[in-house]
C-alpha positions as CSV (number, residue, x, y, z in Angstrom):
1,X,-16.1,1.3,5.5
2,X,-13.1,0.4,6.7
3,X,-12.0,-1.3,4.0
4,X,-11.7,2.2,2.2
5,X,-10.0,3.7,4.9
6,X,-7.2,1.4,4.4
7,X,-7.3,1.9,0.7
8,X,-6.6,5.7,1.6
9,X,-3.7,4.6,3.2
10,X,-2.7,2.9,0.4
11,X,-3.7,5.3,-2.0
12,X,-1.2,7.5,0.1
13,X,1.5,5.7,-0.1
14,X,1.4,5.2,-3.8
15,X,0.9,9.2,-4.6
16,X,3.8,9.4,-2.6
17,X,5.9,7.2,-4.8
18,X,4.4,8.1,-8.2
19,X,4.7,11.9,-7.1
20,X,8.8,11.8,-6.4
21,X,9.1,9.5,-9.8
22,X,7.4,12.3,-11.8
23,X,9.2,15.2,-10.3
24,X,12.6,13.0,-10.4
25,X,11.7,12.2,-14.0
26,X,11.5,16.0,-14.9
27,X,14.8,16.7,-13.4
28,X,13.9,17.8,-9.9
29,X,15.6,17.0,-7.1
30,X,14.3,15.2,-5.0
31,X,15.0,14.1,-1.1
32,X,13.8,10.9,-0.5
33,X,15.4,10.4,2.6
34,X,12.0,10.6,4.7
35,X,9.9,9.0,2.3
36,X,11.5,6.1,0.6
37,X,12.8,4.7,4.1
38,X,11.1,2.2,6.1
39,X,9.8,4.4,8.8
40,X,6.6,6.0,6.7
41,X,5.8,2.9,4.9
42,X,6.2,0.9,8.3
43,X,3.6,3.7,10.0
44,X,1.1,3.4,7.3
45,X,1.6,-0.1,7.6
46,X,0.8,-0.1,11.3
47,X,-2.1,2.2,11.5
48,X,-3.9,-0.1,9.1
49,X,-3.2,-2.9,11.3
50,X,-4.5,-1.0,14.3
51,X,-7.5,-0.2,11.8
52,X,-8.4,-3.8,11.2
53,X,-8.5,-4.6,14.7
54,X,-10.0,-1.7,16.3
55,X,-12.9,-2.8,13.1
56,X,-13.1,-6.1,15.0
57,X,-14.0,-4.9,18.3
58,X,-16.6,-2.1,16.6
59,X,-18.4,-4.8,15.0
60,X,-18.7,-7.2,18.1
61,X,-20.4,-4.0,19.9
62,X,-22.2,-3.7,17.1
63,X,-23.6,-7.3,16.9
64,X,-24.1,-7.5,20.5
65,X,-25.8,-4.7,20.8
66,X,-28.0,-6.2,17.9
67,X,-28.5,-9.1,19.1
68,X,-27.8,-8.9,23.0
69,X,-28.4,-12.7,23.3
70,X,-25.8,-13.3,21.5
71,X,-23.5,-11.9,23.8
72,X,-23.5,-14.8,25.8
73,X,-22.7,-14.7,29.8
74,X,-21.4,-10.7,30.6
75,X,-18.9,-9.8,32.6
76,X,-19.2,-10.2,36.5
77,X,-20.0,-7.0,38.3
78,X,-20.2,-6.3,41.4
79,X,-23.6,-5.0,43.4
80,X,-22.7,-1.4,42.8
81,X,-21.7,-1.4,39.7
82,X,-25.4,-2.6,38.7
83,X,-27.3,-0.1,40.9
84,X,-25.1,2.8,39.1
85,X,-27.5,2.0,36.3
86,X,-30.8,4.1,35.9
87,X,-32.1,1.4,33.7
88,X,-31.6,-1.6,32.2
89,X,-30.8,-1.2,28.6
90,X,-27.9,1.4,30.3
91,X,-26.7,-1.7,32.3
92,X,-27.2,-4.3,29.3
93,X,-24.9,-1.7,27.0
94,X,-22.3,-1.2,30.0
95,X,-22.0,-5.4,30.2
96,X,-21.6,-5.2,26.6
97,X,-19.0,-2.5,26.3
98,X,-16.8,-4.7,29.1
99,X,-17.3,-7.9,27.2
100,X,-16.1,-6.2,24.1
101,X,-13.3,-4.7,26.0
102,X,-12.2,-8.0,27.2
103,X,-12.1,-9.9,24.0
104,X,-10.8,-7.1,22.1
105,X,-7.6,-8.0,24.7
106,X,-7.0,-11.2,23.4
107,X,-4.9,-12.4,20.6
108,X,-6.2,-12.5,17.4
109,X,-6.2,-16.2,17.2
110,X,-7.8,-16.7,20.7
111,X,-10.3,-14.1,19.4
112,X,-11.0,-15.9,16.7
113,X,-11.1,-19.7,18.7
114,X,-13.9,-17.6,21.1
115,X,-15.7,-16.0,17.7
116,X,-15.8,-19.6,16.2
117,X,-16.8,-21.7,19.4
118,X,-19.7,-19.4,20.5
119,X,-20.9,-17.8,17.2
120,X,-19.9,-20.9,14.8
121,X,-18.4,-18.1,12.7
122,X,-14.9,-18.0,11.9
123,X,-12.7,-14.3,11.1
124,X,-11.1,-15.9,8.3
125,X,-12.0,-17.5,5.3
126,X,-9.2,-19.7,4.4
127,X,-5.9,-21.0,6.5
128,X,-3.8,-18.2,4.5
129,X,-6.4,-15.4,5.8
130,X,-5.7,-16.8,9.3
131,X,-1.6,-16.7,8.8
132,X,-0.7,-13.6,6.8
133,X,-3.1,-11.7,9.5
134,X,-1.4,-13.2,12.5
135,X,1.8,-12.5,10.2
136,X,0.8,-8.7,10.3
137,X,0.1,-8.6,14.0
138,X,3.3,-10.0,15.2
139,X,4.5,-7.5,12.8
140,X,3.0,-4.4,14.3
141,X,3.7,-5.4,17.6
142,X,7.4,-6.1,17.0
143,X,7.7,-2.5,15.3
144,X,5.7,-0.8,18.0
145,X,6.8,-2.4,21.3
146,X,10.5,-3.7,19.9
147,X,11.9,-0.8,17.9
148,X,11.0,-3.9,14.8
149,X,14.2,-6.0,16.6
150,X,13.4,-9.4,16.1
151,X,12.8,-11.2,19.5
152,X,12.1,-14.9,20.5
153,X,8.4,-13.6,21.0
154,X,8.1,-12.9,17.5
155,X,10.1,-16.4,16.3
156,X,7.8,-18.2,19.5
157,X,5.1,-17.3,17.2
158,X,6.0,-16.9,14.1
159,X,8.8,-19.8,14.0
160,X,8.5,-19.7,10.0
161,X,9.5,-16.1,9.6
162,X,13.1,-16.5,8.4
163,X,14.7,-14.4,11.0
164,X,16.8,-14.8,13.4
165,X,17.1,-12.8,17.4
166,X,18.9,-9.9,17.0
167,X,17.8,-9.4,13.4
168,X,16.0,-5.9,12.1
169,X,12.6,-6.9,10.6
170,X,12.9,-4.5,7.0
171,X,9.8,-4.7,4.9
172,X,10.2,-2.8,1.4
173,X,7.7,-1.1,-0.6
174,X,6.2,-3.9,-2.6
175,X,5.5,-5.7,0.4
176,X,3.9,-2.7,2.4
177,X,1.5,-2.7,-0.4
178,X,0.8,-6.4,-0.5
179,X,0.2,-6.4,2.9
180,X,-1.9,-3.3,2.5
181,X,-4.0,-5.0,0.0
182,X,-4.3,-7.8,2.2
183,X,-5.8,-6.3,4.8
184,X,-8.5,-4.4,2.3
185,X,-9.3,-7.8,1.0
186,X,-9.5,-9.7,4.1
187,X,-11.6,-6.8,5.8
188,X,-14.0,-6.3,3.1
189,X,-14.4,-10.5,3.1
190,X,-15.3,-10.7,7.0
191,X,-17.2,-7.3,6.4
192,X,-19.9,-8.8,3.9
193,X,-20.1,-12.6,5.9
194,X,-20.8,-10.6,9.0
195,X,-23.2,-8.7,7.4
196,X,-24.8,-11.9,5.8
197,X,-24.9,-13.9,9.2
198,X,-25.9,-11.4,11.7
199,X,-27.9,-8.9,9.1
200,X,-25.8,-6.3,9.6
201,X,-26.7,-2.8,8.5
202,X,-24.1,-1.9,5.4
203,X,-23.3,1.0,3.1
204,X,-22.4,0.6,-0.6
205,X,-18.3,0.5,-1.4
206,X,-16.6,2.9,-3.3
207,X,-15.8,1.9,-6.6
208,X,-11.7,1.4,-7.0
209,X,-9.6,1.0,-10.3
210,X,-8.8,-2.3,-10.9
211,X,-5.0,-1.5,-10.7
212,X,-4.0,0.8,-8.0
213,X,0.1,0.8,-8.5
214,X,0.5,2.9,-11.6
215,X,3.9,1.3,-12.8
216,X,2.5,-2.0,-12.5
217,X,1.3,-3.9,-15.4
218,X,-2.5,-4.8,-15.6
């Protein structure tokens, strides 16, 4: 599940930070330069992002190609592009891998507008689902595509955020992992309602502790 695969993530970052407080706490040196900055927690952070919506797209193939119907009108083609097509389940799954592309394109809200209006199913389950994700995804794509500078398309759409043009987005440690647990929870929510409305095939989760930050109290 994906879910898990952003627990690994987290998982990793923890070991990372438990592992230097051990060795530090036995008198080792230690260079934390590399991984107490922002720029491996900020990564991690990222690639789970990516993870979640990469998750989104896989799981609209994998209704549509379910439950083809449900796909709705496909993308125009042109002439040739159906006679490429020896058959046509081959042409069916070629629409449906271009309507996926083209939705997996839009923003996460406007993805989840289309989800709601022609599936009557929504991504998220509450109004603080739907703004700590869209939170995260103007995050990643200010730390991807604006070296995390803070830019008036970041305050257009986030106008709540706190920070001003010009400003560094900094995120520490506690709230890389809150983030991170976000995402597991919020994955693992739309994970078992899609599984419920469009009977979904599923695996079993991997059991996890009930407190994953060692230091913290239970």
């Amino acid at each position: 599940m994906l879910g898990d695969d952003i627990y690994d993530l987290l998982s990793v970052v923890i070991s990372i930070v438990a592992n230097e407080t051990t060795l530090q706490s036995h008198g080792f040196p230690v260079n934390s330069t590399a991984t107490q900055g922002p720029l491996l927690f900020d990564l991690v952070l990222v690639r789970a992002i990516e993870s979640c919506q990469t998750y989104i797209a896989e799981v609209l193939r994998l209704i549509y190609e379910k439950h083809p119907a449900s796909a709705g009108d496909l993308e125009k083609v042109g002439f040739d592009f159906v006679l490429s097509f020896d058959s046509i389940e081959e042409l069916v799954s070629a629409g449906i891998e271009q309507k996926v592309h083209v939705l997996s394109n839009k923003s996460m809200a406007d993805l989840d507008t289309y989800v709601q209006k022609v599936h009557g199913f929504s991504l998220f389950a509450t109004d603080d689902q739907r703004q700590h994700a869209s939170w995260l995804i103007a995050i990643r794509n200010l730390m991807v595509h604006n070296r995390s500078i803070v830019n008036r398309r970041l305050l257009d759409r986030q106008p709540a955020s706190g920070y001003k043009i010009g400003d560094c987005l900094k995120l520490n440690l506690s709230e890389n992992l809150a983030h991170l647990r976000f995402l597991i929870d919020w994955i693992c929510d739309v994970d078992v309602r899609l599984i419920e409305r469009f009977s979904l095939p599923s695996q079993p989760r991997s059991p996890r502790p009930k407190r994953l930050v060692p230091w913290e109290k239970s």
